[in-house]
C-alpha positions as CSV (number, residue, x, y, z in Angstrom):
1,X,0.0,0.0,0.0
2,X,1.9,3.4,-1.2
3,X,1.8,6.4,1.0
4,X,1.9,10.1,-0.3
5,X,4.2,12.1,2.0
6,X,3.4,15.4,2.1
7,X,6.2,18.5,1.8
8,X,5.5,22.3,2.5
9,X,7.5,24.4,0.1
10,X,10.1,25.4,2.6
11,X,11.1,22.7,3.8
12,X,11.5,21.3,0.3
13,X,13.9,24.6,-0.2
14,X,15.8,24.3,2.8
15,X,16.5,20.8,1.8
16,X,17.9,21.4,-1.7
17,X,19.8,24.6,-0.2
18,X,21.7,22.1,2.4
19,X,22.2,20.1,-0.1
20,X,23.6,22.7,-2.3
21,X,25.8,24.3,0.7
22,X,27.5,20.7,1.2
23,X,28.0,20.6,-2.4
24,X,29.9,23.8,-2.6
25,X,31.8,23.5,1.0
26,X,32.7,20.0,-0.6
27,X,34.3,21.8,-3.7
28,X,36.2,24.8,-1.9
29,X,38.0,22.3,0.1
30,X,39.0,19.9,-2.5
31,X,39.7,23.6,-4.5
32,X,41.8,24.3,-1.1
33,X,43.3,21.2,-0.5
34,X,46.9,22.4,-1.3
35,X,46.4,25.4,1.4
36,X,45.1,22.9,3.7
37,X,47.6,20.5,3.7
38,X,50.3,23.4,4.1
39,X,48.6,24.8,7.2
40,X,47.9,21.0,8.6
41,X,51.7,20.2,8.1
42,X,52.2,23.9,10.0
43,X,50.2,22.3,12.7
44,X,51.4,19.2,13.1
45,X,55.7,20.6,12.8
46,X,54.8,23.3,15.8
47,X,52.7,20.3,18.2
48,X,56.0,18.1,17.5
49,X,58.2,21.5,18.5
50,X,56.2,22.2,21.6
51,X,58.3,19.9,23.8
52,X,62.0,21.6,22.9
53,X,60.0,24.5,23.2
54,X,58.8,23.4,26.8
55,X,62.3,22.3,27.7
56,X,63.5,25.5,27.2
57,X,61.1,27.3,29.2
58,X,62.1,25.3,32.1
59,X,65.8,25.8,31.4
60,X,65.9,29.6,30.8
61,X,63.1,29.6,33.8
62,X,61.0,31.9,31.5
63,X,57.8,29.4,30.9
64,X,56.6,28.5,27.2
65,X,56.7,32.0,26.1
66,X,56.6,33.4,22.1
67,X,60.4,33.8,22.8
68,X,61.6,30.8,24.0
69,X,58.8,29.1,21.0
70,X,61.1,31.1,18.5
71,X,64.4,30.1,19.9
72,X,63.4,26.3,19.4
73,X,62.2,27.1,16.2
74,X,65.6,28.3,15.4
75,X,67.5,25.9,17.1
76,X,65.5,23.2,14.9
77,X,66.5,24.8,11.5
78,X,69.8,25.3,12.6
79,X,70.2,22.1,13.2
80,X,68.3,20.4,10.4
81,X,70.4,23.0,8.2
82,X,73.7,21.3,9.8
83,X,72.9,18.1,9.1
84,X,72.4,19.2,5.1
85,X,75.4,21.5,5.0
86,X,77.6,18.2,6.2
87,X,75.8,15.4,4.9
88,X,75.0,16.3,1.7
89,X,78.5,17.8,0.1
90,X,79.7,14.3,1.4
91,X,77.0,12.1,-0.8
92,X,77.9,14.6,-3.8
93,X,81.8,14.3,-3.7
94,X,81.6,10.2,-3.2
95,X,79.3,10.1,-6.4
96,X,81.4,12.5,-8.1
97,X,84.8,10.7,-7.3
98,X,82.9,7.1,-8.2
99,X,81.6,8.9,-11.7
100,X,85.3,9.7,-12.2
101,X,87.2,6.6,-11.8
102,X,84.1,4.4,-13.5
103,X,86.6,4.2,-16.4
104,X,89.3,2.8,-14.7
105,X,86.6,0.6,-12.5
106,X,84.7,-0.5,-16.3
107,X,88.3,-1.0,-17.4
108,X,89.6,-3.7,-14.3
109,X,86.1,-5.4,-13.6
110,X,84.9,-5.5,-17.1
111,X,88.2,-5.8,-19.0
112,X,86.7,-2.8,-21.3
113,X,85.3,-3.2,-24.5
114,X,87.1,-6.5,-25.4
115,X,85.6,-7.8,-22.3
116,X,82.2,-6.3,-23.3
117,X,82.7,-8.2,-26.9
118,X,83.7,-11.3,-25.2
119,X,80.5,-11.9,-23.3
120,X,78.1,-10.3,-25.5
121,X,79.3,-13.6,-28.2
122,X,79.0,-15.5,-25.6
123,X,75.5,-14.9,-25.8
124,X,74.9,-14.5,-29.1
125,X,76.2,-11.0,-30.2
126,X,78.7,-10.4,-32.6
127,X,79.2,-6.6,-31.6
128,X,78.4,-5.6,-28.1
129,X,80.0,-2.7,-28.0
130,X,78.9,-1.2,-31.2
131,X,74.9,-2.3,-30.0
132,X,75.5,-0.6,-26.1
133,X,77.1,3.1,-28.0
134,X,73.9,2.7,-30.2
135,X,71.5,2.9,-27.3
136,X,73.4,5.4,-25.2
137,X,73.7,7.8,-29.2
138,X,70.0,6.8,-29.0
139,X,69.0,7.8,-25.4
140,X,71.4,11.2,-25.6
141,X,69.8,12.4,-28.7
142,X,66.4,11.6,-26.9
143,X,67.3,13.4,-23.9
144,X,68.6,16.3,-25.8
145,X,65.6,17.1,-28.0
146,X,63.3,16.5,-24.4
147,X,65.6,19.2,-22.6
148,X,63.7,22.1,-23.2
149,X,60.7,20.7,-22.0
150,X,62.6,18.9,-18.6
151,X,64.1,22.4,-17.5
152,X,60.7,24.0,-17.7
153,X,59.2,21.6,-15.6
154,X,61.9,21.1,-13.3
155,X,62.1,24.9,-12.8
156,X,58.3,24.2,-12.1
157,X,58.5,22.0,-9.4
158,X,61.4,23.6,-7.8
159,X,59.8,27.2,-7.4
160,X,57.1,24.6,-6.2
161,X,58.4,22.9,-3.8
162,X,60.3,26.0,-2.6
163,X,57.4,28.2,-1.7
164,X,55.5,25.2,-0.4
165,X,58.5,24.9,2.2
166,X,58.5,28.7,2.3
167,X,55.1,29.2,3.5
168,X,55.2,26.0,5.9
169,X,58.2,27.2,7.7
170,X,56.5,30.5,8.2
171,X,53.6,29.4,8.8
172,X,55.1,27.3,11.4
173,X,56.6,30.3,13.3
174,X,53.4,32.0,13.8
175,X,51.7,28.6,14.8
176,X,54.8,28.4,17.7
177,X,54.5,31.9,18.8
178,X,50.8,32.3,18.8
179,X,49.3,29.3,18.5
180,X,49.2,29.0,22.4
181,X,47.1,32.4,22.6
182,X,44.4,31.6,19.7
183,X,43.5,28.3,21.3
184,X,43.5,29.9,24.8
185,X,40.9,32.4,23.3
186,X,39.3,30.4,21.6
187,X,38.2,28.5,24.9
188,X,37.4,31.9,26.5
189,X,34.8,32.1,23.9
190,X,33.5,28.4,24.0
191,X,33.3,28.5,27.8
192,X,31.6,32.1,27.7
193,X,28.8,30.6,25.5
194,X,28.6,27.1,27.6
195,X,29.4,25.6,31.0
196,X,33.0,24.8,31.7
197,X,31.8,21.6,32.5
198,X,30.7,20.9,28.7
199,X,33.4,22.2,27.4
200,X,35.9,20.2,29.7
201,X,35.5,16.5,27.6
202,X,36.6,18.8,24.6
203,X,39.4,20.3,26.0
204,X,40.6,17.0,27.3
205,X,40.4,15.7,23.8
206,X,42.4,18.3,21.8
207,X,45.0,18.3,24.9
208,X,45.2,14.1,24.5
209,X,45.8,14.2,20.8
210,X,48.2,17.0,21.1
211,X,50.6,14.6,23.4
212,X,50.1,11.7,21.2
213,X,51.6,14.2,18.4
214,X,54.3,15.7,21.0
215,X,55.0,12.4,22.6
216,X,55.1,10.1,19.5
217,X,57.8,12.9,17.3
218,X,60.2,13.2,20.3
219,X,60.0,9.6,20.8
220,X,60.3,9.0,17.3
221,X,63.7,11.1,17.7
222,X,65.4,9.8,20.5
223,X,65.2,6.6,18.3
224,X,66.6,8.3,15.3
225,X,69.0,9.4,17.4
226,X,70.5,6.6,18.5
227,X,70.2,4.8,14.9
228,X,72.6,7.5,13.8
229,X,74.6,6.8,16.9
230,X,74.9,3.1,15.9
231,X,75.2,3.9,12.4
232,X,78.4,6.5,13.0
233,X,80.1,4.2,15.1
234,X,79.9,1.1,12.2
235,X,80.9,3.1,9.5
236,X,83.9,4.3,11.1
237,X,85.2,0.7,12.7
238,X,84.1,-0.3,8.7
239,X,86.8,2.2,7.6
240,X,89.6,1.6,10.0
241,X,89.3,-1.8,8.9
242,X,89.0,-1.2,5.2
243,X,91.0,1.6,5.0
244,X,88.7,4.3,3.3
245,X,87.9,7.6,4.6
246,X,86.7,7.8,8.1
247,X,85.1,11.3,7.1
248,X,82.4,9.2,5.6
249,X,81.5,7.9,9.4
250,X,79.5,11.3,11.2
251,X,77.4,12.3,7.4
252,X,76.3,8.7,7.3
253,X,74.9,8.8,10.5
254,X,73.0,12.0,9.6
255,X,71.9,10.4,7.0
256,X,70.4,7.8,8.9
257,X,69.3,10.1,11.4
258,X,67.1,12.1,9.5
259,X,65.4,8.9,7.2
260,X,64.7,7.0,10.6
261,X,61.8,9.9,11.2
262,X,59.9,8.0,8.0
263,X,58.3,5.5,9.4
264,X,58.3,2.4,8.0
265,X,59.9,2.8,4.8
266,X,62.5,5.8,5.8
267,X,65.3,3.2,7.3
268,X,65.1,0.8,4.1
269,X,65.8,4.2,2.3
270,X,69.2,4.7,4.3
271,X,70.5,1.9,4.6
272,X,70.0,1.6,0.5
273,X,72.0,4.7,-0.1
274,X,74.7,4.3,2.3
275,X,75.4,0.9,1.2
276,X,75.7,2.5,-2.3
277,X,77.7,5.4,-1.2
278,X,80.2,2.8,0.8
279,X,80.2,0.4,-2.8
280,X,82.0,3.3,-3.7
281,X,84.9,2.7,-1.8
282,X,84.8,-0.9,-0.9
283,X,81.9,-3.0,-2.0
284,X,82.9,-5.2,1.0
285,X,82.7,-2.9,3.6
286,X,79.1,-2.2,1.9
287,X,78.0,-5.8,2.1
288,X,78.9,-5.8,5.5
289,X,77.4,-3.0,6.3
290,X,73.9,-3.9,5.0
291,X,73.6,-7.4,6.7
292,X,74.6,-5.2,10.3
293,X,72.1,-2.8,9.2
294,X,69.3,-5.7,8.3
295,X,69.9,-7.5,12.1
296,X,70.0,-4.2,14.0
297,X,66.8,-3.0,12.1
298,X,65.3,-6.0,13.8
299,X,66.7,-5.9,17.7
300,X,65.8,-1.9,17.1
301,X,62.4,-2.5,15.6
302,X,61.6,-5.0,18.1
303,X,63.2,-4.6,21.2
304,X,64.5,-1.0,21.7
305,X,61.9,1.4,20.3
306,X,58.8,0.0,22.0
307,X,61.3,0.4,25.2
308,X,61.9,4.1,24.0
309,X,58.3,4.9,23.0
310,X,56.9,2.9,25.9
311,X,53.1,3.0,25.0
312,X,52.4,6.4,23.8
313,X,50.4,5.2,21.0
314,X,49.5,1.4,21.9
315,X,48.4,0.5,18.4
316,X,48.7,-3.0,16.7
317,X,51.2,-3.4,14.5
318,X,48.8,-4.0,11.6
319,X,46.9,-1.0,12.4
320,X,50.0,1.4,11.9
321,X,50.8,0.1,8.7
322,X,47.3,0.2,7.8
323,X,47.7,3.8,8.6
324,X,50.7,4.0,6.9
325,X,49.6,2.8,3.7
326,X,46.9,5.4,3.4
327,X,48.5,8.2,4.2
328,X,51.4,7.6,1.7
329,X,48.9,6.8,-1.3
330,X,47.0,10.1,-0.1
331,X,49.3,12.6,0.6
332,X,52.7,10.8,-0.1
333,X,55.8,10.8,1.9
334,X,54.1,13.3,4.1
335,X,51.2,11.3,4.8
336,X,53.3,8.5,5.7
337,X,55.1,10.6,8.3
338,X,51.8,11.7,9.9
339,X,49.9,8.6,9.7
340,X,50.9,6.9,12.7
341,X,50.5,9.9,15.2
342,X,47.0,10.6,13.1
343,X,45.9,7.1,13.7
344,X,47.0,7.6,17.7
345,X,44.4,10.8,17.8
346,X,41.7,8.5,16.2
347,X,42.5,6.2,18.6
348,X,42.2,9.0,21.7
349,X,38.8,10.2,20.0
350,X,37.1,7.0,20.0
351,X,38.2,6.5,23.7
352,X,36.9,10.1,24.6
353,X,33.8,9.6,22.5
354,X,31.2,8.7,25.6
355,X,32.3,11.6,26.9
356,X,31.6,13.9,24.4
357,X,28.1,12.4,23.6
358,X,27.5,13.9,27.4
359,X,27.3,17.6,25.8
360,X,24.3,19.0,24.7
């Protein structure tokens, strides 16, 4: 038996109107989904700066003030600029000295072209050497006439990726040194309009999933921390034993340092590129060094980071790398890094959810 509901007219319009409204919100944000993720990386850098910055207030005796946020601030970029400055002219001038003695390497590995020749009739090919010059003529002529093109969108995606990092480190800054004073008024207002008492489960809640951030990124660096540590210390006994340049010993560890803070995939990453960069100067030193790297991931992993993060986040290992996975395939490297602590503030609002059905 069918029923004919009946609508006034203005209900009917206020429908279609929400409707509409959610339609359009739904469109700015995807239109400002660039923006957004700018000012949520903001957010999330000056939460995970907030203890330094806390640290100092106590030292300096002068409380978290827009001052002392500043001076961590610096302190960070300083620091983060260090580890560059050292790090990277050290990746640059092993690559450069391996590009520069690849002929004499081709030439005692490979015994050069003749070598080249030898195998490839040994497989079947009369002329190696004449095919392998015919590819690279091929790819170089390729690349040449696709140069144009490269530059423009490589100087496109630099300026890019420059004023993306431009405006989060500013953006940062402000969050740091007022950040503190919009969320305190902000609560002056919510409290003026409602009884403390409602607006307590709330405040709980931000204030919960603001220590997961703090507590999970400075946890996250003590560990880096120490990898470096461990990862300074074997490079250097590698090169006392196989005589190359002990130099390479501190840049590694940065290296390892600062790839540690990805989680999941960010040590894989390291120790890939400083096994290449040692292969460079002994590719025994650089087998070595992986298979340490490999059993030490594990006892680290396993044993000494839950000790160091203690249970800040207590989520099951297949939840975090359910997390992980989509954040990287939605925002990338920098989802990945935020997915975990993300995940802990889900986690925080489904336990503080009873509490904030209470408010009316």
């Amino acid at each position: 038996m069918s029923k004919t509901i009946e609508v006034d007219t203005r209900t009917f319009i206020r429908f279609w109107l929400v409707l509409l409204g959610f339609v359009v919100m739904g469109f700015l944000i995807y239109k400002a989904m660039a923006g957004l993720i700018i000012i949520g990386i903001a957010a999330f850098l000056a939460i995970a700066m907030r203890p330094l910055a806390k640290k100092i207030g106590v030292l300096t005796k002068r409380g978290t003030t827009g001052s002392v946020s500043a001076l961590a601030y610096i302190l960070i970029i300083a620091v983060v600029t260090l580890i560059v400055s050292v790090a990277g002219p050290v990746v640059i001038g092993e690559t450069a000295q391996f590009v520069g003695q690849l002929p004499t390497t081709f030439e005692n590995s490979l015994g050069g072209w003749d070598g080249i020749n030898t195998f490839g009739q040994s497989i079947g090919i009369d002329d190696l050497q004449t095919e392998i010059l015919n590819g690279i003529k091929s790819f170089s002529t390729s690349f040449v006439d696709n140069l144009g093109d490269m530059v423009m969108v490589g100087v496109g995606a630099i300026s890019q990726v420059l004023t993306t990092v431009i405006l989060v480190l500013v953006l940062t800054l402000f969050f740091m040194i007022e950040g503190p004073g919009i969320m305190n008024n902000f609560w002056q207002t919510i409290e003026r309009k409602r009884n403390k008492s409602e607006v307590k489960p709330l405040k709980r809640l931000v204030d919960r999933m603001v220590d997961v951030i703090a507590i999970y990124v400075s946890r996250q660096v003590m560990v880096a921390i120490l990898d470096g540590c461990v990862v300074t210390v074997a490079v250097f006994l590698l090169s006392m034993i196989f005589g190359f340049s002990s130099s390479l010993a501190l840049p590694m560890g940065l290296i390892a340092m600062i790839f540690y803070l990805i989680p999941m995939f960010g040590p894989i990453i390291s120790c890939a590129l400083i096994s290449l960069v040692l292969l460079f100067s002994s590719p025994i030193a650089a087998v070595i060094f992986l298979v340490f790297y490999i059993v030490y991931a594990q006892i680290e992993n396993n044993v000494i980071a839950p000790k160091i993060q203690g249970n800040a986040l207590n989520l099951p290992a297949t939840l975090i790398l359910v997390a992980i996975i989509i954040g990287m395939y939605m925002f990338g490297l920098v989802g990945a890094i935020v997915a975990i602590p993300i995940a802990g503030c889900i986690k925080v609002l489904f336990e503080e959810w009873p509490n904030l059905r209470e408010i009316h």
